[in-house]
N, C-alpha and C positions, 0 to 999 in steps of 0.2 A: 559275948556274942555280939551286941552290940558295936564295937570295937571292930569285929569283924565284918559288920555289915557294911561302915565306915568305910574299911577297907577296899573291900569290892568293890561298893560304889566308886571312891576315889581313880580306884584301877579303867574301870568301866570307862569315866571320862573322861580320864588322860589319854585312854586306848582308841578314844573318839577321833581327839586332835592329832594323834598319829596317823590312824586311818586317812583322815581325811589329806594328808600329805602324800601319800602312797600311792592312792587310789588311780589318780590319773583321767587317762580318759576309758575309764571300764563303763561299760553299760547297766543300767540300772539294777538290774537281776544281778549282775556280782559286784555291784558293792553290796546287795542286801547280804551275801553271801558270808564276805568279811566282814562284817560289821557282827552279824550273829554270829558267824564261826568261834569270831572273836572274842566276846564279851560271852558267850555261852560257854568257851572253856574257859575265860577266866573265874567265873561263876559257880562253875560246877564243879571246876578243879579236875576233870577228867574228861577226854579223850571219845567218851561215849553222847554219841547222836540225840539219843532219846533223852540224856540229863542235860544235854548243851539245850536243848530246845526250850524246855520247862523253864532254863536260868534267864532264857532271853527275855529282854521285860516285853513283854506284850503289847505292842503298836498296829492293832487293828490285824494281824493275821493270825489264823487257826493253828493251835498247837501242830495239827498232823501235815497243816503249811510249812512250819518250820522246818517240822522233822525234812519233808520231802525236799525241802532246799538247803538242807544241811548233809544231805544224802545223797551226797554228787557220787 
């Protein structure tokens, strides 16, 4: 499990440095967008709202924050 956690992590912040090439000139609300979208399914390993949000590590906004901005 450990090994696994490694893993994600690693994923997590490679998917940073991608991000952050892609992004462009988007407005602050969607990059928050992709950036949780992002690392929330990688994390969660599924496609569902309410597990992307929980995996998203937590920087100062409320769980049911997440969800509402993962719930385009």
């Amino acid at each position: 499990m450990v090994k696994q956690n490694a893993l994600i992590e690693s994923l997590s912040s490679n998917l940073h440095g991608f991000l952050n090439q892609i992004q462009g000139n988007l407005s602050i609300p969607d990059k928050k967008f992709l950036r949780d979208g992002f690392v929330g399914l990688v994390r969660a390993g599924r496609p569902i709202v309410c597990q992307m949000a929980r995996e998203v590590p937590n920087q100062g906004s409320k769980y049911t924050t997440r969800v509402k901005r993962l719930d385009l």
